[in-house]
N, C-alpha and C positions, 0 to 999 in steps of 0.2 A: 281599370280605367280604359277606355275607348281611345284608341288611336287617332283617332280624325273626330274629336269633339265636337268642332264651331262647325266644321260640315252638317253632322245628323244634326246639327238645333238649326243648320239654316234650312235643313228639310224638313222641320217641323217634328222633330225627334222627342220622344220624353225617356227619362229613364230609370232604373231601378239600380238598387246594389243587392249585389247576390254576392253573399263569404266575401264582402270587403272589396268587390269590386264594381264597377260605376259601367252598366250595359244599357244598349237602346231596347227596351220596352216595345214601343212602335212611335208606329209614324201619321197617327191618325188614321181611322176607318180599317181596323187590323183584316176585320173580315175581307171587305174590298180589295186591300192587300194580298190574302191568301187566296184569293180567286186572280190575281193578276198572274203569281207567281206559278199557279197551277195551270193558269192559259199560256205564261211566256217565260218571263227571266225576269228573278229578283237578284238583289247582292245585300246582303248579312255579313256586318263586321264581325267574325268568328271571336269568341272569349276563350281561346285556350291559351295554355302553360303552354310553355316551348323547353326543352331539356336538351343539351347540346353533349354527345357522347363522342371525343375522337383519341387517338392513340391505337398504337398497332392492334393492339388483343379487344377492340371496342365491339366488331363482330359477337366474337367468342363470349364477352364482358355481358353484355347486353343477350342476346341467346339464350345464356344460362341464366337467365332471373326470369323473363317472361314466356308466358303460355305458350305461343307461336313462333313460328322461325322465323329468324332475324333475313331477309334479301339477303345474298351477296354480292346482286348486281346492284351498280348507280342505277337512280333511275325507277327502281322499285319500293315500295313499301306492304306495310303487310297491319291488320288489328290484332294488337293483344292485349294481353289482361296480367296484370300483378296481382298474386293470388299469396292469402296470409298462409302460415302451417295449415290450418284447416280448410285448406281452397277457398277460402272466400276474399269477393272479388276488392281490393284497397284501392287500384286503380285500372280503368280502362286507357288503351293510349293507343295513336295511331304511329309505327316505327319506319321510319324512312331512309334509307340508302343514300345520303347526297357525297356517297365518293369519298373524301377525305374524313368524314362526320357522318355520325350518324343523328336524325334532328327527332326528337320524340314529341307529339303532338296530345298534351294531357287536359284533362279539367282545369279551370284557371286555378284551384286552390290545392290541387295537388302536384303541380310540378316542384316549387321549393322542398317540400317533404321529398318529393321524388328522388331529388338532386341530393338532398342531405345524404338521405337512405344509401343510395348508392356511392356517393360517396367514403361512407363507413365501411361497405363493403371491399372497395380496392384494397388486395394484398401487393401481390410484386407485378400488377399485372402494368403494363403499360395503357394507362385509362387516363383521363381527365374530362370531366364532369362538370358543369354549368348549368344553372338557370338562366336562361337567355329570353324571358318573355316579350320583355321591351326591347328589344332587338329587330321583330319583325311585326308587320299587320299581315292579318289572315283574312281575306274576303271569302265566302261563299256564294257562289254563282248558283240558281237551283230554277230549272221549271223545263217543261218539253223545250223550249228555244235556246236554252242555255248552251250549248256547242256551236249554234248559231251568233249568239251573243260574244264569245269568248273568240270563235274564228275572228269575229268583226273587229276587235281591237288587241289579236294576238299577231306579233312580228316573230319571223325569224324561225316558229313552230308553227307545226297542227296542231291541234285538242288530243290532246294524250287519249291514249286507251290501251291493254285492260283496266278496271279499275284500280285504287292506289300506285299506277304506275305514275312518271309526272315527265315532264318537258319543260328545259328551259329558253325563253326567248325575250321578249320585251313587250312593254307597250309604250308607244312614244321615246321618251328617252329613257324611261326606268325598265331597268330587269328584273322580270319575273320568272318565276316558279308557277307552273299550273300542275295539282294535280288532278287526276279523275275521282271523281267522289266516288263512294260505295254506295249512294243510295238511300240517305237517313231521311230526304225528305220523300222518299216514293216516286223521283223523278231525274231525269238527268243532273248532272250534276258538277261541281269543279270547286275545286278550292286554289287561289292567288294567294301567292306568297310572297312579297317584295320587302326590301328595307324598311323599318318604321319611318326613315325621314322621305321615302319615298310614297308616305301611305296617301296622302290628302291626293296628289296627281292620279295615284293607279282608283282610288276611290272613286274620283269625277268622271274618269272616262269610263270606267263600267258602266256607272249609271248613265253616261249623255254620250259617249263616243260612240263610233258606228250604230249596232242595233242598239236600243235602248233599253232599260232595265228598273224597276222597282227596287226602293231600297225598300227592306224589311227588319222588323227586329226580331228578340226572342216571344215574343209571344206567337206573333206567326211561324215562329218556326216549332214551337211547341204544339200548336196546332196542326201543320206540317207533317212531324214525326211521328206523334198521335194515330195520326190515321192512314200513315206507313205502317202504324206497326212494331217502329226500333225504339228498343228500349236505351234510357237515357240513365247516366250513371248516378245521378242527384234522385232520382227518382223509383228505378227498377234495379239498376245494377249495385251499390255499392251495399257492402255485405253478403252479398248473395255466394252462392257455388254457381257455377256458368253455367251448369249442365243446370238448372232450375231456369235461367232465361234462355234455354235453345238456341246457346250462342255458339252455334258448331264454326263458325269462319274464326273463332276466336284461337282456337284452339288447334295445337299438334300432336295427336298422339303417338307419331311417329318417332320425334324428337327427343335430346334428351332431359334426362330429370329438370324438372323447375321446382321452386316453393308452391305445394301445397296440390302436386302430379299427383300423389299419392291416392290422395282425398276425390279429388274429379274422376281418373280411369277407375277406381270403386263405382263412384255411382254410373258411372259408364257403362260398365260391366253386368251394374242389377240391373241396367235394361231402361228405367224410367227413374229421376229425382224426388226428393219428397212432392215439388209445386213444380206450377205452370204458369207462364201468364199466355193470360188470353185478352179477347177482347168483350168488351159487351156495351149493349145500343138500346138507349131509353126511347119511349116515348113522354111528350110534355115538353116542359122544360128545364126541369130543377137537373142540376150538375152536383155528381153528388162531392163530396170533398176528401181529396186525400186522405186513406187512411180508413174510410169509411168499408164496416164490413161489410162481405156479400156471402149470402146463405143461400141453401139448398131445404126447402120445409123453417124447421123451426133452427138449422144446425149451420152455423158459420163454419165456411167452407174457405174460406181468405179475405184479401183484404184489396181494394182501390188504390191503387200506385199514382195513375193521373186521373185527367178528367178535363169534360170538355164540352163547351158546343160546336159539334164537326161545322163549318162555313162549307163544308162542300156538298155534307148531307143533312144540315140544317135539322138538325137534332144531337141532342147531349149523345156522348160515348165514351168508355173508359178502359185503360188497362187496367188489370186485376192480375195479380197470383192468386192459385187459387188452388187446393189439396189435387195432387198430381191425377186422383182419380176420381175426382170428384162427377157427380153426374148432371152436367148443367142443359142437358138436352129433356130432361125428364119431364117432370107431371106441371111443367109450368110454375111450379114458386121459388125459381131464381129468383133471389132480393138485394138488393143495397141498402141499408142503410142510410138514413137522410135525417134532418132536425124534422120534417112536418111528417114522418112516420118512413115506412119502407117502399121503395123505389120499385116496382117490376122491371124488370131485367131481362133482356133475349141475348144470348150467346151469340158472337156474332165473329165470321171467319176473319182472321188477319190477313191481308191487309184490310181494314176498314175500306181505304178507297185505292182504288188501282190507277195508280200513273206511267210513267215513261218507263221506271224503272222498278225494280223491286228492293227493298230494301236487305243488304247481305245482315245483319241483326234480324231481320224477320226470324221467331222463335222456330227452331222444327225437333220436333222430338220423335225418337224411332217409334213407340210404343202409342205413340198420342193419338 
């Protein structure tokens, strides 16, 4: 469910339910939307889980379960991944340092599992463990003007930087949390965190206070990501081994053991995963549909994860995994599969389109 309802319907909002939860769709004119938000600054009511980690050993608690090292400054955060025995990926999650707690940021339908999970797992440690989804609203800030936009109605801070680092300050009379995005939609970026009974006021002035701002939903943001390039966990990541989505920021090999370490620095080690994803860019119109395979001659070679018509390059395009060695540069009969026969296909470099930023998910693999 959406924090700030009667707001997105009095922007002319429509919306969808995705795993039982109630998200803004768009706002009319999606395309118009994703060219604002690529010229300036949109704001996206974020639908994630929120997971609430504190107790002395919370560091150590949390550390030992996920891919990446946990911060031990306030202040910092880091992306990781919950990986089953067999490395594959159950959830993505973004882990943050806020001092006394530590606040994990997951998919909307996996934080309660998250919280159970770990829960079960506390022995003598000093841990306690919450789902706190309704607790807070999360805004996404995203396009080249967005540190512009955020200056405009941020008190008390500057615009955080490195990436997932964050600052705390205010807008107007409500306190916020800004972090720095990492880059999912290909362009600067920030995420606002304030109280949920604080969400409808920090809402309004994004959009209309100092600079002004686009509100957008998930399909522009799907469009967005797409042609950034970052793989999205409903769609590319779940199930997978990480080392298959070239999600090297996810990942510490330094670090010690997690569930399913074993399994990942193996395929580390052979040098390349079984898959890749890439990208690839139609000519015409037709979009082909999730799931839909893509061949090399007559031999299916993977399969279409998303899909899309790019607004920025006005023509369809899609991520795909696809056999890690697969030769999609060759004699020309890359194909997609489609209902009215087979799609040609050209292989096309991630990022699809280049913005402000690059996106830290952008796949890279040593061997590729």
């Amino acid at each position: 469910m959406t924090v700030v309802t009667e707001q997105h319907e009095a922007h002319g909002a429509t919306f969808e339910e995705r795993d039982g939860r109630r998200l803004v769709r768009e706002y009319g004119r999606p395309e118009r939307t994703h060219g604002a938000v690529r010229k300036g600054a949109g704001v996206i009511e974020m639908g994630y889980g929120v997971v609430v980690v504190t107790g002395e050993d919370r560091l150590e608690f949390v550390d030992d379960t996920v891919s990446n090292r946990v911060p031990r400054e306030d202040g910092e955060g880091v992306y990781a991944l919950l990986l089953d025995p067999q490395g594959r990926i159950e959830t993505d999650m973004y882990v943050y340092n806020a001092g006394e707690r530590l606040l994990c940021f997951t998919p909307p339908t996996r934080a309660g599992p998250l919280a159970d999970d770990w829960a079960e797992k506390v022995f003598i440690q000093d841990v306690d463990i919450r789902e706190a989804s309704t607790d807070f609203a999360i805004f996404g800030v995203h396009g080249p003007k967005s540190t512009e936009k955020v200056a405009s109605v941020l008190n008390s801070a500057g615009a955080p930087e490195p990436p997932l680092s964050f600052v705390r300050g205010s807008m107007g009379d409500e306190g916020v949390t800004v972090i720095a995005a990492d880059g999912p939609t290909g362009e600067e970026g920030y995420e606002v965190v304030c109280a949920a009974d604080a969400a409808e006021r920090v809402f309004e002035m994004l959009l209309t206070m100092g600079m002004n701002a686009v509100p957008f939903g998930y399909q522009t943001w799907e469009t967005l990501t797409t042609e950034a390039g970052t793989p999205l966990f409903d769609t590319e990541l779940a199930g997978q081994v990480p080392n298959v989505l070239g999600l090297a920021n996810a990942v510490d090999f330094e670090k010690g053991c997690f569930v399913g370490q074993e399994v990942v620095s193996k395929v580390e080690n052979r040098g390349q995963p079984s898959s890749r994803l890439v990208g690839l860019g139609f000519d015409g119109d037709t979009v082909p549909e999730e799931g839909a395979d893509v061949a090399v001659g007559g031999d299916v070679v993977g399969h279409v994860t998303r899909a899309s018509v790019s607004p920025s390059l006005d023509h369809p395009i899609a991520l795909a995994l696809v056999d890690f060695d697969a030769d999609l540069d060759g004699d020309g009969s890359l194909s997609v599969a489609a209902s009215a026969g087979r799609l040609d296909a050209d292989p096309t470099p991630l990022p699809f389109v280049e913005g402000t930023a690059r996106s830290a998910r952008l796949p890279t693999y040593s061997d590729a």
